[in-house]
C-alpha positions in Angstrom: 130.4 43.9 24.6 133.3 42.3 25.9 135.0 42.4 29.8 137.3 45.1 29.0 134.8 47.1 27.5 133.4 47.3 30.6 135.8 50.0 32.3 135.3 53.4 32.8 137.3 55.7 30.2 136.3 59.1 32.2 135.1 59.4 35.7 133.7 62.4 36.6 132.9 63.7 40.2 131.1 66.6 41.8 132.2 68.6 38.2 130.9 72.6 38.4 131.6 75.5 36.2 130.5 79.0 37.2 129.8 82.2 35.0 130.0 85.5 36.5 125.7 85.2 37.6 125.3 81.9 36.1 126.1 78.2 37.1 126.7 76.1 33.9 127.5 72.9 35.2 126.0 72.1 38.7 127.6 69.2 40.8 127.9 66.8 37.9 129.1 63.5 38.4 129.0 60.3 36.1 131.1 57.9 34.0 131.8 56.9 30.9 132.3 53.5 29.6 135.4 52.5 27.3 134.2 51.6 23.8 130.8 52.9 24.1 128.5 55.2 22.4 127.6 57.9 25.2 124.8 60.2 24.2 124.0 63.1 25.6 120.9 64.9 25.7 118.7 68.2 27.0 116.9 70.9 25.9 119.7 74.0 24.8 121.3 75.7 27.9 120.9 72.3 29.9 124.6 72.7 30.9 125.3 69.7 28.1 127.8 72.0 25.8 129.8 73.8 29.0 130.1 69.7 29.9 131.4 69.0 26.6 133.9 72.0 26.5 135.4 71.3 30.0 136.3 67.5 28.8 137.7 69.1 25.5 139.7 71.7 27.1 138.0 74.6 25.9 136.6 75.6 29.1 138.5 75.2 32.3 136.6 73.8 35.6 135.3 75.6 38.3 135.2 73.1 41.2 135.4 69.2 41.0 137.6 66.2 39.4 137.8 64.4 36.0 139.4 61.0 35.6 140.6 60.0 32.2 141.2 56.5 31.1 142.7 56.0 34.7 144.6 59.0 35.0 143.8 62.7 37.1 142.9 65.0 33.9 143.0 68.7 33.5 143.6 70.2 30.0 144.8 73.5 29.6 143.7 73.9 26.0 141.8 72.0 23.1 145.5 71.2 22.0 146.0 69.6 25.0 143.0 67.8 24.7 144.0 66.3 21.2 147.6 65.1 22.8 145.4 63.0 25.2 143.5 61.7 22.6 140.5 63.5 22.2 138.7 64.7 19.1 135.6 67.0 18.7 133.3 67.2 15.6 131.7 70.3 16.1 128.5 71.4 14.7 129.7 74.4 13.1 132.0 74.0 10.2 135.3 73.7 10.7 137.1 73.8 7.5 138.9 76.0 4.8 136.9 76.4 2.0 139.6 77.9 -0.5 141.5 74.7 -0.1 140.8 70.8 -1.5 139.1 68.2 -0.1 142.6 66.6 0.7 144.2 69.5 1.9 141.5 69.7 4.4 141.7 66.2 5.2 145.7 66.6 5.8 145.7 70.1 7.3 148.4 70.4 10.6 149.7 66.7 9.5 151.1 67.4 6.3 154.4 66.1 5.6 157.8 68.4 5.1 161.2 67.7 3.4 163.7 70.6 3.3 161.0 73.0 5.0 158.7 72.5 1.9 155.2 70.6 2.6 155.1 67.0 0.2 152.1 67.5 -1.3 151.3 64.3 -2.5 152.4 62.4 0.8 150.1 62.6 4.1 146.9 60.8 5.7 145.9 58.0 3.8 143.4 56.8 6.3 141.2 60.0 6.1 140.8 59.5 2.2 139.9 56.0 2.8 137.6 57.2 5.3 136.0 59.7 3.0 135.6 56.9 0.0 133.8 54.3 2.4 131.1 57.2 3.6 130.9 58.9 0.0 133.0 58.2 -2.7 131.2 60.7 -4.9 133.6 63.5 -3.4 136.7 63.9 -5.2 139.7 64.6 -3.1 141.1 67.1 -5.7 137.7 69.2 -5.3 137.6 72.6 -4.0 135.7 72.6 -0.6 134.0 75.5 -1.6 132.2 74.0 -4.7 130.7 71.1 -2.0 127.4 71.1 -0.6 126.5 71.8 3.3 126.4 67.9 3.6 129.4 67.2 2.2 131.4 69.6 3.6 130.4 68.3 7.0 130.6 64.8 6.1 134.6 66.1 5.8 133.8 67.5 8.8 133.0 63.9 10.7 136.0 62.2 9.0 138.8 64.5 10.0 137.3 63.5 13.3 137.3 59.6 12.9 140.7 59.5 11.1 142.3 61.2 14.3 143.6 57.8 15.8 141.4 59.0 18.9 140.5 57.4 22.1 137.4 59.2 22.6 135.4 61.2 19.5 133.0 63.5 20.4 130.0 64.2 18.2 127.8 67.2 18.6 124.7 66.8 16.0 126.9 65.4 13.6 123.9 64.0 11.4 122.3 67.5 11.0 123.1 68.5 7.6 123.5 65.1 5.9 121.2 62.8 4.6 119.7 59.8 5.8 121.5 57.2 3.4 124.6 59.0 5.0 123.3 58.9 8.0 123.5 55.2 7.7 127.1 54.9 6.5 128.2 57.1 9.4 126.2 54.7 11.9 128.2 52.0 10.3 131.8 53.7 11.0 131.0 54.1 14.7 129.6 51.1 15.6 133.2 49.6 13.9 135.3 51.9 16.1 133.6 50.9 19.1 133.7 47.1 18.2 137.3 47.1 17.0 139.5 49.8 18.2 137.3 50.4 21.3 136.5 54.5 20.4 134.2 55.9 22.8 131.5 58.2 21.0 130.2 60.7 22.9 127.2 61.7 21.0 125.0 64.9 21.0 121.9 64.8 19.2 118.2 66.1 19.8 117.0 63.6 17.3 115.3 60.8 19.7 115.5 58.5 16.5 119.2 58.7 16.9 119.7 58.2 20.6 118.0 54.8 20.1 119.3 53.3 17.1 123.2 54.1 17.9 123.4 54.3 21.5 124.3 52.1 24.5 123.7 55.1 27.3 122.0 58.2 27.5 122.7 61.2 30.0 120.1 63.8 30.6 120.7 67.2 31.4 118.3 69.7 32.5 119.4 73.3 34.3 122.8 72.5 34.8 122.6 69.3 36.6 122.3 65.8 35.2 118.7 64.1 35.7 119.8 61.2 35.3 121.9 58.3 33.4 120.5 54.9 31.8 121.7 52.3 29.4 119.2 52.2 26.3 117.8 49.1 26.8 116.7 50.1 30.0 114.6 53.1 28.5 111.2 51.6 27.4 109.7 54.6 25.3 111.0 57.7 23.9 108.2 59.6 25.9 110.0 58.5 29.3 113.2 60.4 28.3 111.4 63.4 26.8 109.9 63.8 30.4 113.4 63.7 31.7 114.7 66.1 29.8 111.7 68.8 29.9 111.1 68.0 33.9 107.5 70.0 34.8 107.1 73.3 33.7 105.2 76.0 35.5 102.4 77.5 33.4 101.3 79.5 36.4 103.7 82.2 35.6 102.0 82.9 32.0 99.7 86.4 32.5 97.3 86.7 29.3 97.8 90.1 27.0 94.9 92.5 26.0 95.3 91.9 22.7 93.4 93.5 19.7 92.1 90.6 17.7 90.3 93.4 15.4 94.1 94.4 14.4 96.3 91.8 12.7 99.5 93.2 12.6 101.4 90.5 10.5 100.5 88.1 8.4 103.0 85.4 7.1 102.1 83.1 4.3 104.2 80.5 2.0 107.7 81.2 3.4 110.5 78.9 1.6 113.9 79.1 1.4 116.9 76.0 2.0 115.9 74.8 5.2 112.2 76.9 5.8 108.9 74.9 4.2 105.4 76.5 3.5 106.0 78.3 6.9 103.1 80.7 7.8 101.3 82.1 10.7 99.8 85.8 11.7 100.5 88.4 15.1 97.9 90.6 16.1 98.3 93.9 18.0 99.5 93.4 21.5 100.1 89.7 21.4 103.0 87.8 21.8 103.9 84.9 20.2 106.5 82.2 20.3 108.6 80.2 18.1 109.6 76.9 19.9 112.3 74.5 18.5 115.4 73.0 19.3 119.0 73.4 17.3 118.6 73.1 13.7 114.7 73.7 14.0 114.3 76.3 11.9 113.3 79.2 14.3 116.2 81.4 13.8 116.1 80.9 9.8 112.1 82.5 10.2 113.2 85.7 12.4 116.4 86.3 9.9 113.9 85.6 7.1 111.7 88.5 8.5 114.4 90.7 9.4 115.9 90.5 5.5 118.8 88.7 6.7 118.7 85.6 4.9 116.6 86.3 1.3 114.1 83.4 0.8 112.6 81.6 -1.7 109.2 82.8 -1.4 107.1 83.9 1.1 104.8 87.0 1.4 105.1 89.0 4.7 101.7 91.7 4.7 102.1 94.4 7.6 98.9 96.4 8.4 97.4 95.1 5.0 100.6 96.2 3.2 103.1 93.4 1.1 106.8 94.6 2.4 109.6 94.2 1.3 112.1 93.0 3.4 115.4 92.2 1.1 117.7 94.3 3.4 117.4 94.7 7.7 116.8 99.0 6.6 113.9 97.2 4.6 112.7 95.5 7.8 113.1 98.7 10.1 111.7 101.2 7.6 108.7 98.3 7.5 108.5 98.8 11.4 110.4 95.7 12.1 113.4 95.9 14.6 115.0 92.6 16.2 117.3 91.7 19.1 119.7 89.0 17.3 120.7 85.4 19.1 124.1 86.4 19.6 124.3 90.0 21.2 128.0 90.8 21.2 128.2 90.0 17.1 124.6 90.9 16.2 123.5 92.9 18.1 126.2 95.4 19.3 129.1 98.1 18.5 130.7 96.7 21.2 133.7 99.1 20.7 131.2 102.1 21.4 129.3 104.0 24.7 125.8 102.3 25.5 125.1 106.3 24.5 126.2 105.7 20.9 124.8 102.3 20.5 120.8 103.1 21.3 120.0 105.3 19.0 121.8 103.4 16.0 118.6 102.2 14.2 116.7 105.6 14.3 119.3 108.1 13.9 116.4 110.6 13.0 115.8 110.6 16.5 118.9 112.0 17.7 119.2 114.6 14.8 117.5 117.9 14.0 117.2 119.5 10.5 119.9 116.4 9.0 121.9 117.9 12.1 123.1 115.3 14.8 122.4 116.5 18.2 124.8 114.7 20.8 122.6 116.2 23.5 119.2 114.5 22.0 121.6 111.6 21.9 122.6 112.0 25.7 118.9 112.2 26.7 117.4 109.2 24.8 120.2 107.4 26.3 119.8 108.3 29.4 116.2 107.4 29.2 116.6 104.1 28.0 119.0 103.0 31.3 116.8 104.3 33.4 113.6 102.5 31.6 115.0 99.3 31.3 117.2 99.6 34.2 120.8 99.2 32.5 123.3 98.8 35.3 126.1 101.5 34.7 127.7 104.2 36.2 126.7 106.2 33.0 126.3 106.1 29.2 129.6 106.7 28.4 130.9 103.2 29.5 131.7 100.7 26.5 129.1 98.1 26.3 132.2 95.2 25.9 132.7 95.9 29.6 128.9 95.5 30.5 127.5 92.2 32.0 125.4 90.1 29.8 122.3 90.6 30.9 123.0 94.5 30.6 124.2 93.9 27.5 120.8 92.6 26.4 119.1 95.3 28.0 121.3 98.0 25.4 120.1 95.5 22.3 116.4 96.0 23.5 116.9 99.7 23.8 117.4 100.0 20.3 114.4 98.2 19.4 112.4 100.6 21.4 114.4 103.2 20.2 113.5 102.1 16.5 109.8 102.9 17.8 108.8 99.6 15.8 105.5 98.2 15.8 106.8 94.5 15.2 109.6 93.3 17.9 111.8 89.9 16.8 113.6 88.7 19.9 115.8 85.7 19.0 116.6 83.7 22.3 116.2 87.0 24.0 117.3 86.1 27.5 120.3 83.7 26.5 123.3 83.3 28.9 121.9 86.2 31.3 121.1 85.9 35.1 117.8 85.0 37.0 117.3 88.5 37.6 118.1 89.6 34.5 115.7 87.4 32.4 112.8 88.5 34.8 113.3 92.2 33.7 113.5 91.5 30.2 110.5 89.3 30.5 108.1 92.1 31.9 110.2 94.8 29.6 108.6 92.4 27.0 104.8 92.3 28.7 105.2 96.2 28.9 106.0 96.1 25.0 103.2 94.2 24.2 101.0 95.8 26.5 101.7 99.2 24.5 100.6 97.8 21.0 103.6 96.4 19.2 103.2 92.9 18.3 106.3 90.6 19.9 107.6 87.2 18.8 110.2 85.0 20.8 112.2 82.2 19.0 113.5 80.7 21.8 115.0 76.8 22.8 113.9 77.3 26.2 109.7 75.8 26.7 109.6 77.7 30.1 110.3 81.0 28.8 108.2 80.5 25.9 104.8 79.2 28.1 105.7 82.3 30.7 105.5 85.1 27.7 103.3 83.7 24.9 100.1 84.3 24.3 100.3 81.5 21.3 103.0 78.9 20.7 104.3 77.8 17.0 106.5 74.5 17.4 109.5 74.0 14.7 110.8 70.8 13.4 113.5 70.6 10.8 112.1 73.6 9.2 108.4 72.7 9.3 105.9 74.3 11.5 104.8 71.3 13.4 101.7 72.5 15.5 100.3 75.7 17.5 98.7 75.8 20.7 97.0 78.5 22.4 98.4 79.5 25.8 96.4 79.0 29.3 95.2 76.6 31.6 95.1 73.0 30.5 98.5 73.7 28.0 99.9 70.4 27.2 103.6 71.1 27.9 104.3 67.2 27.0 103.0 67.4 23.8 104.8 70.9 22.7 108.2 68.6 23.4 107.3 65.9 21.1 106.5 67.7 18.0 109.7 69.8 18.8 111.5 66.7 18.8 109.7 65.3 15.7 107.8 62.6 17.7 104.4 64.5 18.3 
């Protein structure tokens, strides 16, 4: 690594970003080396994405100051950004799938004559790009007709072909293979060694961190625990313990659970990313699904829920085979579920909290196929008062509720639905202290009733407070279980959820 190498291309002191309830980014301050491969690493909700979009401009600052290759920086848009010479690969796709491989690659820098776009002129670096990594894809090839893999492989080469001074990777290796893998690994070490890039790389694969990286940071709770070069970092286990910190087990109170009464019982369940996944509730437990991004916990709760159709898989409920090819399957099975993200999941968000409640048993709010708005006033009302919804009454559209409130009008339908089997997909996500305590006991209270619960959540401490039993996911296998109480080995949970147990 040479002398100018050496220099810091951002500087970042005291940085903070606040949500209304919520601190994101607490007092963050570090720097980033020019021509270096940055990673960046922490459980989910560590505060590691709000980072990420502040120095992207997708997310204005709170409090605090950002110096960028030597100059005061503030962008006032992702655009913005880009002018400074920044580039994001994110981890969703970004890409038009009705249009070719080139016209992706070229999109906003095609090339005009007479107000007409030259079709056969524009960036001959990308294509170049795209032949060293895979030169199976043809650049005359529909997106559409490509794979996951290779659609994100166009994904990372839009970003590398940006002329950028800094490239920022968020799991960029999640859908791709491991002999592209490699031939990624090979383009950024050459734009660090030759055109000085700085990678700033997000990844929860360990294996990663290690091989490509010259520096990790390590977020946990909105702060950053603390920064090291890799060589300094003598065994994965010493960075898993900064990332996971100590959690308190104290705060777990065991169910009364019926182990005469097995609700569920999960056997052989395939599909694209799932493998031979299977595992059993019993009345009055609660159970947890623990994994990180791209583990596989959300593909199991839409699998259940008839959201995403499988390969194979039998689901029995009280002794019964169900189907579940539709989410009116899953509900008329007795199976109701509060989605990962609330506002496009989980909610009408143009409608009252009174006309969202009810929607997943409207034979509650009806008499003789008659809807009764004043059964549907009452069950409403019932429901803020049970789960303590803050609003002046039901009439106010849930867009205009806080999140945690929000949440609290999702879980109102699943009780509602009267269901025996309760899905909650990271059930306290983006919500306040407060907040996630009441949903936590309207959970115990659930269970405590009968119905049988399970939590897929990225967060361990929520998932040792609430679970009676913990499943741990890894790249769509079910790593390990552990049974919850004194003695749980909160160490070893991490490493099988980071594929190193």
């Amino acid at each position: 690594m040479n002398s100018n190498m050496l220099g810091n291309i951002f500087h970042v002191e005291n940085l903070t970003k606040e949500y209304p309830g919520v601190v994101a980014v607490d007092d963050v301050s570090v720097d980033i080396k020019k021509g270096t491969v940055h990673c960046i690493v922490g459980e989910n909700g560590a505060g590691k994405s709000t980072f990420i979009k502040i120095l992207t401009g997708a997310e204005s600052r709170t409090s605090g100051s950002i110096i960028y290759d030597g100059k005061e920086y503030n962008p006032r848009s992702v655009r913005d950004a880009m002018n400074n010479g920044m580039s994001m690969l994110y981890q969703e796709l970004n890409i038009v799938e009705h249009l070719t491989v080139e016209q992706n690659l070229n999109l906003g820098k095609e090339k005009h004559r007479f107000g007409f776009v030259v079709t056969e002129s524009g960036d001959k670096s990308a294509i170049s790009i795209l032949k060293e990594i895979d030169p199976s894809i043809s650049i005359k090839s529909p997106v559409s007709n490509l794979s996951v893999a290779q659609k994100q492989i166009i994904e990372i080469v839009k970003a590398i072909a940006t002329d950028a001074k800094v490239i920022v990777m968020d799991e960029p290796t999640a859908a791709i293979t491991e002999e592209e893998t490699k031939k990624l690994f090979e383009i950024i070490r050459a734009l660090k060694n030759k055109k000085e890039v700085t990678i700033i790389y997000i990844s929860h694969r360990l294996t990663e961190i290690f091989e490509i990286g010259d520096y990790v940071t390590v977020f946990r709770d909105g702060r950053i625990v603390s920064t090291k070069a890799i060589p300094d970092i003598t065994e994965k286990t010493e960075l898993v313990k900064m990332m996971i910190g100590k959690v308190v087990t104290e705060t777990y109170i065991p169910g009364n659970i019926d182990y005469s009464k097995k609700l569920l019982e999960v056997s052989q369940l395939n599909d694209s990313k799932l493998k031979d996944v299977a595992f059993d509730l019993y009345k009055g437990e609660i159970i947890g699904f623990y994994g990180l991004i791209g583990s596989g916990k959300t593909e199991i709760a839409q699998s259940l829920f008839g959201i995403r159709k499988s390969l194979s898989g039998e689901v029995i409920i009280d002794g019964e085979t169900v189907s579940r090819s539709t989410p009116r399957d899953a509900i008329d099975s007795g199976i109701s579920m509060v989605p990962e993200e609330r506002r496009t999941q989980g909610l009408f968000t143009n409608l009252s909290i009174r006309e969202n409640i009810p929607v997943m048993n409207i034979k509650k709010v009806s008499r003789f196929g008659l809807f009764s708005r004043k059964k549907e006033k009452a069950i409403a009302k019932a429901y803020i008062e049970q789960v303590r919804i803050v609003t002046p009454s039901g009439e106010k559209l849930v867009a205009f509720l806080s999140g945690g409130n929000q949440q609290k009008v999702v879980i109102s339908k699943c009780l509602c639905a009267e269901s025996r089997i309760v899905l909650l997909d990271e059930p306290t996500r983006g919500v306040d202290v407060g907040a996630k305590e009441e949903i936590h006991n309207i959970i115990r209270d659930l269970a405590k009733q009968g119905a049988g619960i399970i939590v897929f959540s990225s967060e361990l401490p929520e998932i040792v407070s609430l679970c009676d039993r913990i499943f741990v996911m890894f790249n769509g296998i079910l790593q390990a279980s552990f049974k919850n109480g004194p003695g749980l080995d909160t160490d070893s949970i991490l490493h099988f959820a980071l594929g190193i147990g």
